[in-house]
N, C-alpha and C positions, 0 to 999 in steps of 0.2 A: 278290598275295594276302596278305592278312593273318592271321599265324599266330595262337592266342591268349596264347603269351607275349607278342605288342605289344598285345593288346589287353587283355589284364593289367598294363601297363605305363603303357601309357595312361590307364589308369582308376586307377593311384598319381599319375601327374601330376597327375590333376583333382582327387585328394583335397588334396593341397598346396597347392594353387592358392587365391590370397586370391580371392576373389570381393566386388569395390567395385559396391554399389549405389548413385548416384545418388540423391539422394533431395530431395527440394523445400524450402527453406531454409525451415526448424520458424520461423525470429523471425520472419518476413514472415507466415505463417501465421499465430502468435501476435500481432502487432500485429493485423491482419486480423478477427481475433477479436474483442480490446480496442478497437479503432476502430467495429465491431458495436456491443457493449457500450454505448462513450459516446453512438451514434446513438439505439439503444435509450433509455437514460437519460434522453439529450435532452428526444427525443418526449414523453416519462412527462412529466416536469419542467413542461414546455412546456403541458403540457394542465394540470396543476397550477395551474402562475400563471395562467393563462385562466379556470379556475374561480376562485381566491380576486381576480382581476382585478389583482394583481402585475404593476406591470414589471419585466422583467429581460433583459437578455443571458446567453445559458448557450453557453459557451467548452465546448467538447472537448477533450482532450489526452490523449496515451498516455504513462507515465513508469515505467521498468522494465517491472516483469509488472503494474501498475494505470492503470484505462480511472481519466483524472480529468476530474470532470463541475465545473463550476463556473459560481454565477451572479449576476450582476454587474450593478450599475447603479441599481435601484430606491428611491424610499423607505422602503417596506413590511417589505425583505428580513430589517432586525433581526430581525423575526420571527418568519421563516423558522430563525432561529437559536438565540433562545430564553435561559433561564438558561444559563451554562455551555455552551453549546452543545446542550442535551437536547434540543430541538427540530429542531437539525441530527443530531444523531444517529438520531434517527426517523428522520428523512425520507430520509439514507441509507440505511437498514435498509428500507424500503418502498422504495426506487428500486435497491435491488439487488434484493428479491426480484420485482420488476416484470420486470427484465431477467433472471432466472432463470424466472419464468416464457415469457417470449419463446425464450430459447435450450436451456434444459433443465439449465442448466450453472449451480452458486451464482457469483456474480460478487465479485470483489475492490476493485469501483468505489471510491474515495473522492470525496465529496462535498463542495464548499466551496460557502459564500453570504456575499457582500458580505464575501470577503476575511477571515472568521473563523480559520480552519484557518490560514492561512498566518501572520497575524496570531500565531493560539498558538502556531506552531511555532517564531518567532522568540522569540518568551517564552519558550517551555522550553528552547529552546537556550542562551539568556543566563542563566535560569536553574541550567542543569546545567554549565554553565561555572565560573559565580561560587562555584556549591557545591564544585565540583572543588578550586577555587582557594585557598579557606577549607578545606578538607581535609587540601589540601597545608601550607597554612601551619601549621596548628593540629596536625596528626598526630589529630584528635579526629572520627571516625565521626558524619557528620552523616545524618541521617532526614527526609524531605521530606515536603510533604503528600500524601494520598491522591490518586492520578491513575488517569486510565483505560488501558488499555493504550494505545492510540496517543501519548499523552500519554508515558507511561515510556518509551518506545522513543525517543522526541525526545531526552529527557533519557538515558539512557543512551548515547545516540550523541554528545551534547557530551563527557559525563563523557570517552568511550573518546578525544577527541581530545589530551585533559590528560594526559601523563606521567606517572606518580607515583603516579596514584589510579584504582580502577573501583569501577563501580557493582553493585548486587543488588537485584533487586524481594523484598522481604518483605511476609507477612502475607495474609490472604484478601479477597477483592471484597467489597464495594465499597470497604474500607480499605487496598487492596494498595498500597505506596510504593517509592519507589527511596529508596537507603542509600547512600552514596558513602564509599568507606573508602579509607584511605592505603594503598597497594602495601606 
């Protein structure tokens, strides 16, 4: 028989007690998602070029927490991309809210066409280096051109790999710039 001093006692053991839930590994889940995501995209994309009568290959990929949609191959695609990229800007901003409409969830897709984006991000990277570099040498605070946030984030990730110097975005949209100043 159990008196209720053990079973007082009992009921301290349980409150100490860690209790490990198992739980279904979140990144698989979250890839699962993003994998969703660029399928969604695709599709979108896909009926896109069929209407404007565009060739292209459209490449899926998942990198960190973003679904990356990309499409590749065509004559046409400059197009797709525009001054400066403004046309590729749209058309991500319409192919994520495509896929938020599909999931219910805003999407963090990035969109590339005929190798644009990869193409700028190696520019801004040489760019925010060279600046670094001239910063370091000169001691003298240099100011870049007006960029968009993806764009500043390129460049501030070269500057942060340069000893000696970091960067600051100043100023309001659509003239906001990165600043690289000597440590």
């Amino acid at each position: 028989m159990t008196s209720e001093q053990d079973i007082a006692r009992e009921g301290e053991d349980r409150e100490n007690t860690d209790v490990v839930l198992e739980t279904p590994d979140v990144a698989t889940d979250g890839e699962d998602d993003l994998i969703e995501e660029g399928e969604i995209a695709g599709d979108y994309l896909e009926q896109l070029l069929d209407v404007l009568d565009y060739d292209g290959d459209i490449d899926l990929d998942v990198e960190g927490d973003r679904a990356i949609v990309s499409i590749d191959g065509g004559e046409d695609l400059a197009k797709l991309v525009g001054r400066k990229g403004d046309v590729l800007d749209a058309l991500q901003e319409l192919t994520r809210l495509a896929v938020q409409q599909s999931t219910g969830v805003r999407s963090r897709l990035m969109l590339d066409v005929a190798g644009w984006r990869a193409g700028r991000r190696e520019e801004l990277s040489g760019l925010g280096k060279a600046a670094a570099e001239r910063v370091l040498e000169s001691g003298e605070r240099e100011s870049l051109t007006p960029m968009t946030p993806f764009e500043r984030k390129i460049v501030h990730d070269a500057v942060a790999k340069v000893d000696g110097v970091s960067s600051e975005s100043e100023g309001a949209e659509p003239n906001r710039r990165v600043v690289v100043i000597k440590d």
